[in-house]
N, C-alpha and C positions, 0 to 999 in steps of 0.2 A: 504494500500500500504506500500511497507516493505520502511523504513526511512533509508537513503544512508550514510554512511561515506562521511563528504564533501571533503575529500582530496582523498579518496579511487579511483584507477582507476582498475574496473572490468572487469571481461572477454567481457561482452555486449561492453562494452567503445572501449576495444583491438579489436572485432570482426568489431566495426562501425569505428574503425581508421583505420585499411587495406581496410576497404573500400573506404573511403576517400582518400585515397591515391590509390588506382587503378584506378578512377576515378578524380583524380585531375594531373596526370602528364600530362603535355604540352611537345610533341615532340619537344627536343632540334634544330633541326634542322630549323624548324618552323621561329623558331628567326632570323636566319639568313636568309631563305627568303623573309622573308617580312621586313628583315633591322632590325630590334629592337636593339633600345641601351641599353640591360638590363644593370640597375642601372646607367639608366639616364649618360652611359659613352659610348665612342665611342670604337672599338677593338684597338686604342695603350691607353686607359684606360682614354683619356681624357673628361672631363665633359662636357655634353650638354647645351649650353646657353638655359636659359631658364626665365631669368629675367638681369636687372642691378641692381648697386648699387655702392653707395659712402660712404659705411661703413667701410670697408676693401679690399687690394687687394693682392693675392697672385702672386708671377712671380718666373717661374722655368725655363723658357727657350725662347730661342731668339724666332724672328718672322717667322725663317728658322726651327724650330723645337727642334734648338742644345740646349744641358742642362745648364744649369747656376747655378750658386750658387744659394739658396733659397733667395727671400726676400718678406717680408712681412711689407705693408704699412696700418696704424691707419688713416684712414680719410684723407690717403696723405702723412700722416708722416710716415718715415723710423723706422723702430719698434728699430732698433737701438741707434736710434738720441736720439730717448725719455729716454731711459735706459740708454744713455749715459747723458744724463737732470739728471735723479734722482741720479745719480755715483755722477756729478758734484756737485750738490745742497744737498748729505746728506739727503734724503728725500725717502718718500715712495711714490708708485708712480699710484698704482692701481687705489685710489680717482681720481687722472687726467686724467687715462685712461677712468676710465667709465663718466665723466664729455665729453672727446675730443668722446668719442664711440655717447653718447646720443646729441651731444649739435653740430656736427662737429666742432670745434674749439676749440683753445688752451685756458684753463682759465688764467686770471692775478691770481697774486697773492689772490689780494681780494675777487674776483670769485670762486679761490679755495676756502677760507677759509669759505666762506659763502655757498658753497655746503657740504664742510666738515660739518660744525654745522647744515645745514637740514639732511645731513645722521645722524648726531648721533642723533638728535630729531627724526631720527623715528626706532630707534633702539630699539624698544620693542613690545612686542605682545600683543595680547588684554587679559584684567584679567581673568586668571583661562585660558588660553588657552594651555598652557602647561600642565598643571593638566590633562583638562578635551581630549582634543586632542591628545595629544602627547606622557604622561606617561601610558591613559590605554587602547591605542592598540599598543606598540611597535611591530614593525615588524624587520624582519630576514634581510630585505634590505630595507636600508635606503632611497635608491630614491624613493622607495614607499611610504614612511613614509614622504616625503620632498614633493610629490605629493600630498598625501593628505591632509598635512597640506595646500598646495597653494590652494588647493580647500576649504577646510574648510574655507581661508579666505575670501574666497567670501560671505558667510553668515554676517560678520563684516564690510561689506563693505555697507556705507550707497547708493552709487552709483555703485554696479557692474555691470550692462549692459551700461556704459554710456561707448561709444567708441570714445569721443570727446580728442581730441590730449593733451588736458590740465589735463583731467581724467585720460588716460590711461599713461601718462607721471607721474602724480602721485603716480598711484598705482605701476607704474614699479619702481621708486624710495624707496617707501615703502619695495619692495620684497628684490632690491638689500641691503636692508640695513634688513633687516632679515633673510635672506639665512643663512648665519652663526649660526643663534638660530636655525635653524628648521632642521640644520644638528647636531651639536653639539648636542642637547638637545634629539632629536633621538637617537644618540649613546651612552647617558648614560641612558636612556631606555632600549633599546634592550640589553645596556650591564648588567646591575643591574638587571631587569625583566626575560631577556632569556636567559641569559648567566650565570646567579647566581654570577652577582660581590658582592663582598661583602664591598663597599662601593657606597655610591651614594652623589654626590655635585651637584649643580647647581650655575652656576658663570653670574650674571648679567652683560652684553656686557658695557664696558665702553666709552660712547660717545664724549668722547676726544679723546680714541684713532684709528689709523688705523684696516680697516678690516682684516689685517692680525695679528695686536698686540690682536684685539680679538680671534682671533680662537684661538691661543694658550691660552688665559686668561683663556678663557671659557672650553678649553680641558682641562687641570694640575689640578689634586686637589689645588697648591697652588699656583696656578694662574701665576705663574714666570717663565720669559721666557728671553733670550737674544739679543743682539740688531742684531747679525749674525742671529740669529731663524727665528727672524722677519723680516729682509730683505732679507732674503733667499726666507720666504713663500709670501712675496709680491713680488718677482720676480716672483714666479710661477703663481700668479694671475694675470699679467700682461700681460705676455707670452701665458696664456689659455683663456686670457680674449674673446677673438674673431677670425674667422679665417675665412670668407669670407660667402656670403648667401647659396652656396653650399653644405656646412656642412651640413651633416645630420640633426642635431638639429634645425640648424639656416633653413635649407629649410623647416623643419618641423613646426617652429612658422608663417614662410611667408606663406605656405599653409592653416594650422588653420586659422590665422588671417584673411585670404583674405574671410574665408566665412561670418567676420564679426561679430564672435564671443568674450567673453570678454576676458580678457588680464588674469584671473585666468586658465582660461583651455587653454589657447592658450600657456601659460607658463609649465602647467603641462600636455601637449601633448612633448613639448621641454625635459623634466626631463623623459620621459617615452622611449624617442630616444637615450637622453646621456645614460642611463642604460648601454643599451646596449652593450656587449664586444665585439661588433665591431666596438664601435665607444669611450665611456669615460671608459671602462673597460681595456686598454690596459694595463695600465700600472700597474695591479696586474699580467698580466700575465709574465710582462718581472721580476717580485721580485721574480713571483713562478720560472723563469726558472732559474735566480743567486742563486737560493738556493740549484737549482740541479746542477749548476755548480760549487759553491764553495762543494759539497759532491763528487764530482767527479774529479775536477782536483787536482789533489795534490799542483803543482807549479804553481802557479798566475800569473808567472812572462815567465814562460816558452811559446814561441808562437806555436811552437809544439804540444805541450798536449792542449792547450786550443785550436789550429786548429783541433786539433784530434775530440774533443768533440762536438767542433761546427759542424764539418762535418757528427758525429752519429744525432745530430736533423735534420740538412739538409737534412738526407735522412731517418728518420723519422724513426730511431732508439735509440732514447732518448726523454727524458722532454713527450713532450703530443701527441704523434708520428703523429702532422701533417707535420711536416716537415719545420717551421717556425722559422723564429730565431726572435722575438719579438723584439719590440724598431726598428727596421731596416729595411728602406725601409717604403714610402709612396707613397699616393695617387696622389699628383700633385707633392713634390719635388723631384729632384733626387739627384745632387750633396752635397745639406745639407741641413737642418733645420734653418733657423734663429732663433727658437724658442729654438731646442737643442747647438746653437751654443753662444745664453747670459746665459743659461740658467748653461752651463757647467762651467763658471768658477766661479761661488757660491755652484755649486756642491763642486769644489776642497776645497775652503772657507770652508764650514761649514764642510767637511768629516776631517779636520787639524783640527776645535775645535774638533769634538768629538773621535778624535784618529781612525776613521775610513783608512785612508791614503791606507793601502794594499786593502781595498774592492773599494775604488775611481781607483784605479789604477789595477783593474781587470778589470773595467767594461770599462775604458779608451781603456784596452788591446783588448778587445771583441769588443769596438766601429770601433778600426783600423782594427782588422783583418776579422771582417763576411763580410762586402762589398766587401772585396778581394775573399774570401771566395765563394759568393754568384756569384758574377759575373763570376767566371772561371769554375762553374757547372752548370749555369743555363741559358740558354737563354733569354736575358730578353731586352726590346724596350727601357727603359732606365736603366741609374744605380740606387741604394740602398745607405743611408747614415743613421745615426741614426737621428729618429727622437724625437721630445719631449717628448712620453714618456717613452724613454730608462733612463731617469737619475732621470724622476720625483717623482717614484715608492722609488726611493734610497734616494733621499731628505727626501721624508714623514717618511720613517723608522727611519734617524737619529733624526728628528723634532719630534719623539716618536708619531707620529701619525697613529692609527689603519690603517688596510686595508680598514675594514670596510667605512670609512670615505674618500678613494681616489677617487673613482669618485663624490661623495659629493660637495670635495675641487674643482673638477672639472667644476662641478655644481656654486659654487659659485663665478670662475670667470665668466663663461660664459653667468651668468642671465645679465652682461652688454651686451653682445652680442646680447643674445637675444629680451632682451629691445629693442636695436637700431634698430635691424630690423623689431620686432612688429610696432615700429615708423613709418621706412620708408614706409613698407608694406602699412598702412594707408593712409601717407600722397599722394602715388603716387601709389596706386591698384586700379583699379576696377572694378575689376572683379573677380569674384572666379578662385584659379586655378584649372583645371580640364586638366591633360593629356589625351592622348585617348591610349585606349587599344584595339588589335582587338581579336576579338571573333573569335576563329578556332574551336569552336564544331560542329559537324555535327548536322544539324537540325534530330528529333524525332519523330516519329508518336506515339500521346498521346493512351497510352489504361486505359481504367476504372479500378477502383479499383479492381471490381469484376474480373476483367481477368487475373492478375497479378501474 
């Protein structure tokens, strides 16, 4: 038998996909008779209940329907309040986020301090596992590479099947506090091995410091970073860290989990969802689209020429001709983002250190004008505001960190999220979830092979 190129897609492959697909469409119409809330949202786009939870809570609009500014609550707490704690107190804040995500309640001081020195005790990987894992199958996309590692560490784990609240609580602490190796350490793989860098370092995570003073140690050849860098990218880990059981990701651990399986593939079902550019990719798309709008507008400043431009993507005559203006507009918020809304004025912050100031203030210009934009061409059940990842894509550039690595960084706020609701799933499931789906194929009258 003739031996296949394994990436190769041949004409047999093309001739059995148009098959596939002449025999896989589902009449659109279908849906709407028998009701279907495809993607689990109802037609003005709101989500189907379909669990509770006292992890996070998102509110975009009154009880009447009317829009509201965005707010987003951490186990109760006003995502605000907290950010305006670590403002106050000079402090990084992500460790007490994922302590208030996993624990519901606010650590004391001493609480902190003694979860802080169990995350840095488990801030390293098992020997030769970087070696034998990690450097000699880099891959082209990292989240695969940060999946496989989560799997792989299932082998290292003297308890991986135990699904006991005190186990799977461990191993979730474990992971949170390795994310950052098994992204990092991936990226100077794929960059050294496939990309022909021609240096290669590895920076041991130092467990004194915060999960965001690591990522940057461990990215920099010379390991040094500044204290704006660093409370820049701990804002962003804060802000991504969780965003309600809905989420794609976050629905996708509550369902893995419920059938009972271990917290290594239940995590990396989670990292196989954020991949995704529809869901932790976004915010590469909104860097590719400023790249096509600073080659294209001349005047940054000008709202004209930048309305001119935004209105050739609007209608899907520029950037990637879907006709989307990235960063803008979400799934449940309308009038804003509380995430885009702390998130922007550390943008302004670190774009003055690095003399960035006319690119902060294009995208500032672009925040105000598409939702003006957007709402006077398009008919739409609510309004568009910029969401988090219009500025987040522009942070990581100045913080000299790869693209390669953005949804990664994503990834590693959200493994607290995820945690928490492997957690809850646990403590209050039981039962698999299992939606129903109706079958609309015409039943077949079987014929033997020989007739065929």
């Amino acid at each position: 038998m003739e031996k296949r190129n394994y990436a190769e897609i041949t004409p047999e492959i093309m001739t059995l996909t148009d098959r596939c697909i002449h025999n896989g469409i589902i009449d659109k119409e279908l849906y709407d008779l028998y009701k279907v809330n495809r993607g689990l949202r109802d037609l003005n786009g709101v989500g189907v209940l379909t669990g509770l939870t006292e992890i996070s809570e998102i509110i975009a609009k009154t009880k009447d329907g009317q829009p509201l500014d965005g707010q987003l609550y951490y186990r109760g707490y006003d995502i605000h309040d907290l950010v305006c704690g670590f403002l106050t107190d000079h402090r990084f804040g992500y460790e007490e986020i994922v302590y208030l995500l996993l624990f519901g309640e606010l650590p004391t001081i001493n609480e902190l301090a003694e979860f802080n020195r169990l995350l840095g005790s488990y801030r390293s990987l098992p020997n030769s596992f970087v070696r034998d894992i990690i450097m000699k199958a880099p891959s082209t996309n990292l989240m695969n590479s940060m999946a496989r590692s989560v799997l792989t560490l299932y082998s290292y784990d003297n308890e991986p099947e135990d699904i006991s609240l005190s186990n799977v609580l461990r191993q979730c602490i474990q992971l949170i506090a390795v994310f950052p190796q098994l992204a990092l350490y991936s990226y100077q793989a794929y960059d050294y091995y496939l990309r022909n860098g021609t240096s290669f370092f590895i920076h041991d995570p130092d467990p004194m410091l915060s999960t965001a003073e690591n990522i940057l140690r461990m990215l920099r050849p010379d390991g040094k970073y500044t204290e704006v860098e660093a409370r820049v990218l701990d804002m962003a880990l804060v802000v991504h860290a969780e965003h309600g059981g809905g989420n794609n990701s976050s629905f996708t651990t509550h369902v893995v989990t419920s059938s009972g399986t271990d917290t290594y593939s239940a995590i990396a079902a989670a990292l196989g969802s954020l991949k995704g550019p529809k869901h932790g990719g976004a915010n590469i798309k909104v860097t590719h689209m400023f790249e096509e709008i600073k080659t294209h507008v001349i005047d940054w400043t000008d709202d004209d020429e930048i309305n001119a431009y935004l209105r050739l993507i609007l209608h899907k005559g520029a950037f990637d001709h879907t006709g989307l203006i990235y960063g803008i507009g979400h799934a449940i918020y309308s009038k804003s983002d509380p995430r885009a809304e702390i998130f922007r004025r550390f943008v302004e912050e670190l774009a003055k250190e690095k003399g960035r100031e006319k690119e902060y203030q294009l995208y500032a210009n672009v925040e105000r004008l598409a939702p003006q934009l957007i709402g006077s061409e398009r008919r739409m059940y609510k309004g568009v505001s910029a969401n988090v990842d219009f500025y987040s894509g522009f942070v990581y550039q100045m913080l000299g960190i790869p693209e390669e690595l953005f949804t990664p960084i994503f990834a590693i706020a959200r493994i607290a999220g995820w945690s928490a609701h492997r957690l809850e799933e646990l403590i209050n499931g039981n039962r698999i979830i299992r939606p129903a789906y109706m079958a609309v194929k015409s039943r077949e009258q079987y014929v033997p092979l020989s007739s065929r």
